[in-house]
C-alpha positions in Angstrom: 0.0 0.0 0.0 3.0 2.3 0.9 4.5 1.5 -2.4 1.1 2.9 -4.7 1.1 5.5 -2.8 4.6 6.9 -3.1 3.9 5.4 -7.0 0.7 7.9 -7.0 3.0 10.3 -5.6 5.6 10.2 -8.0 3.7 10.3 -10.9 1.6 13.1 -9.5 5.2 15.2 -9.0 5.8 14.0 -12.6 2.8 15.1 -14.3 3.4 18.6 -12.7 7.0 19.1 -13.5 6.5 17.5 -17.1 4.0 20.7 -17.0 5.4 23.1 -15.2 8.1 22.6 -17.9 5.9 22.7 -21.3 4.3 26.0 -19.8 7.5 27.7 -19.2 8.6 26.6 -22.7 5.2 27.6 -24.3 5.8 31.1 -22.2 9.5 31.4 -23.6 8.5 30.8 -27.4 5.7 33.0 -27.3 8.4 35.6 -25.6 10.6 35.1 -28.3 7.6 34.7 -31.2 6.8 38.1 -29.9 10.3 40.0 -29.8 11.6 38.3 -33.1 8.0 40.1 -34.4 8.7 43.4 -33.0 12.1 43.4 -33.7 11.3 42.9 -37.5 8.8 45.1 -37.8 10.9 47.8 -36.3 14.0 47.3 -38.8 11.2 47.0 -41.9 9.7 50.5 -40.7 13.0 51.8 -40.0 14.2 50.7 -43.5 11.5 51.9 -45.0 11.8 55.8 -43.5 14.5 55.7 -43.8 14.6 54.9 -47.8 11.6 57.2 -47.9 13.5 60.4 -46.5 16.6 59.5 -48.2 14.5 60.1 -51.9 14.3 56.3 -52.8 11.4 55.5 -55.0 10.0 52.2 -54.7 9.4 52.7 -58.9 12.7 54.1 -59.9 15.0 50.8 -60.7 12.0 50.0 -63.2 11.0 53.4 -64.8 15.3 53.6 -65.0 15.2 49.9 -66.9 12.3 50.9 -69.0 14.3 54.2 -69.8 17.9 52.2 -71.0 15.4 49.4 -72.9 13.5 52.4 -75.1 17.1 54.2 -75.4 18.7 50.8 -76.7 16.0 50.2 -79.0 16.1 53.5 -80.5 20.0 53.4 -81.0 19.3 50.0 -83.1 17.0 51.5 -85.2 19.6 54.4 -85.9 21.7 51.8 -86.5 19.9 49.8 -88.9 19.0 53.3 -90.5 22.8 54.3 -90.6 23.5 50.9 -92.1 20.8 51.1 -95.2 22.2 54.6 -95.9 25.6 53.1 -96.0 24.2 50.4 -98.7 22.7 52.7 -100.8 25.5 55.2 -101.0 28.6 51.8 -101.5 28.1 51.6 -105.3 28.9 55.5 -105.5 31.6 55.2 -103.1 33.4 52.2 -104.8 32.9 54.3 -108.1 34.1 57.0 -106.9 37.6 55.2 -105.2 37.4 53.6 -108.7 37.5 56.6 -110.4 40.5 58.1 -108.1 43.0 55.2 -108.8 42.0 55.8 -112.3 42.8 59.2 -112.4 46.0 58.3 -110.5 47.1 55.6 -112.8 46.1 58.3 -115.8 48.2 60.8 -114.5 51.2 57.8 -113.9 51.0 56.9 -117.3 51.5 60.6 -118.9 54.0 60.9 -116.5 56.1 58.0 -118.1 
């Protein structure tokens, strides 16, 4: 009889301690749930006045890529314009050249 009673009484001190322990760890992570919370909340509004007041647009990086995209598209097309001029006007220039070394060569041969 002794022997289920200090059995009773041992698993009664059990059962509390095994609780008393799971509440105090339930009480810890909701202590650091809570600070981990407020402590990023603070940095993400700090951050954020402070990228505010500094000038930073959320906006910019893309309205800045959009920007270099439309500018590099134009140059191609002055390009490719540039580059059909340049094939229209080659037969005149190679005639032209043509027409130099002939001259040169003319005025080589009087020479002689």
């Amino acid at each position: 009889m002794f022997i289920l009673l200090l059995l009773i009484f041992l698993g009664l001190v059990f059962f509390f301690v095994m609780m008393f322990g799971a509440m105090i760890t339930a009480v810890v992570a909701i202590i650091v749930g809570v600070t981990t919370i407020t402590i990023l909340a603070s940095v993400w509004l700090g951050t954020s006045y402070y990228l505010k007041e500094s000038g930073n647009k959320p906006k910019t990086a893309q309205e800045t890529y959009r920007q270099v995209d439309s500018d590099l598209k134009q140059i191609v097309r002055d390009l490719q314009e540039i580059r059909s001029e340049l094939d229209d006007a080659e037969p005149r220039l190679r005639n032209m050249e043509f027409l130099k070394y002939a001259r040169q060569n003319r005025n080589g041969e009087n020479e002689s």
